[in-house]
C-alpha positions, 0 to 999 in steps of 0.5 A: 359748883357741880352742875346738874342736867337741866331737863331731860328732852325726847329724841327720835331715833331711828331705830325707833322704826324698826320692824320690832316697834311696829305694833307699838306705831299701830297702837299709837296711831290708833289711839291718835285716831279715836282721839278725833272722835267725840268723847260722848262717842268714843267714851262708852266703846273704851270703857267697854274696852277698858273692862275688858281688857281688867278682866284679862290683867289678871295680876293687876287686877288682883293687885287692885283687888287686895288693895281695895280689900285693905283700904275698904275692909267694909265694902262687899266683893262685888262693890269693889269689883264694880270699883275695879272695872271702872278703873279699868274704864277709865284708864283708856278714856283717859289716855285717848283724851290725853292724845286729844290735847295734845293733837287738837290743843286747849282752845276747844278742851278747856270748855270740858275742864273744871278746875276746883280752887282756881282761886288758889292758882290765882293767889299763887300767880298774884304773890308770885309764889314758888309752889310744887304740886302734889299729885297722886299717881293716876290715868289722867295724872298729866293733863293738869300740867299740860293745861297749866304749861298751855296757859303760859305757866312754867311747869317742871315734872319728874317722870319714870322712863318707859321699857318701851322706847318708843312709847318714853318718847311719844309720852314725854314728847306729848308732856312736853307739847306745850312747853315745861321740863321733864326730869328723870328719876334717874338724875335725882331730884336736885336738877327739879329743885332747881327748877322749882327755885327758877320759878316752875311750878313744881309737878311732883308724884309721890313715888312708890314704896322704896322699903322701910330703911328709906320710908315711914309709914302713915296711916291710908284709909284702913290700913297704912302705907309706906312714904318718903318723908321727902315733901316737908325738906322739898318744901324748905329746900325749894322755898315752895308752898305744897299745894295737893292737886287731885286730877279727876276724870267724869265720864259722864261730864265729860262730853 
């Protein structure tokens, strides 16, 4: 029986002091300390930032650009640059909140969480379901499953590593904080199958376009989208309920 890696786990080393990652420490330990702030503080000056910083992107910001003008053919430019720049606003919002779980923990973070169809989760726990979370690409995309994995739920999740060595391990050491497996892209699926069939949760990201040999295409608002016809064998293969999970981040309820 061939055997497949378990779980990826984050390693320090020691290179990751060197002078050449030092801004990228700068960074994080900036974003660590705005964490300690109260988000009805911090939350207006990184939304400012936020915008900011889109207005300078200018390549992801046209991408998102052209992507809004496919998919809402009827909204005015400036509706969707409106769109853009809260985007971008909640992109830094987000990832401070997710440093704030993970230094602070989910005792006094849950009071701001809202969880829409609990009773799906309690279903599933009650029958003991296997099940696999679909869940789109997103800023706070990781705090679900990092509140599940805190309530003692057994959480199993592919990722894509980082370029930046040093950011791979701090984020994966924060998805990790509370227990569950990481998989790589790199090993495949199967090792996350088989994690799924041992009774995790499944935490899984559609992933992007891999051209039209390997992908359909669906209809996406007004235009369409490339996919991989993977959820349905995903679904079969791990004995799994397929359960859309869509992580939201409310600024203005959030405090």
């Amino acid at each position: 029986m061939k055997k497949y890696k378990s779980e990826f786990i984050p390693e320090f080393k020691k290179n990751y002091l060197s002078p050449v990652y030092w801004f990228t420490w700068f960074v994080l330990g900036m974003i660590a300390g705005i964490s300690m702030f109260p988000p009805s503080f911090r939350d207006p000056v990184l939304a400012k930032i936020g915008r900011w910083v889109g207005r300078l992107s200018r390549k992801a910001r046209r991408r998102a650009t052209i992507n809004l003008s496919l998919c809402f053919p009827e909204k005015s430019d400036t509706e969707r640059e409106i769109i853009v720049d809260n985007m971008f606003a909640t992109a830094l919002q987000s990832i401070v909140m997710m440093a704030e779980l993970a230094i602070r923990g989910p005792e006094k973070f849950q009071k701001r969480v809202f969880w829409k169809g609990l009773e799906i989760l309690e279903e599933i726990r009650h029958n003991n379901r296997n099940v696999i979370f679909l869940v789109p690409h997103g800023w706070s995309v990781d705090i679900p499953a990092m509140l599940l994995a805190a309530q003692g739920e057994k959480m199993a999740a592919m990722f894509h590593q980082q370029r930046n060595p040093v950011i791979d391990y701090v984020w994966n050491s924060v998805r990790r904080k509370f227990g569950g497996r990481l998989h790589s892209r790199e090993d495949g699926i199967k090792p996350f199958i088989q994690s799924v069939r041992q009774g995790y949760w499944g935490y899984y990201l559609p992933d992007q376009d891999h051209g039209p040999e390997y992908s359909e295409f669906a209809d996406f608002f007004a235009t369409y989208k490339a996919t991989l016809p993977i959820i349905g064998r995903l679904m079969n293969i791990s004995q799994a309920m397929i359960i859309p999970l869509f992580p939201v981040y409310d600024e203005k309820n959030i405090s």
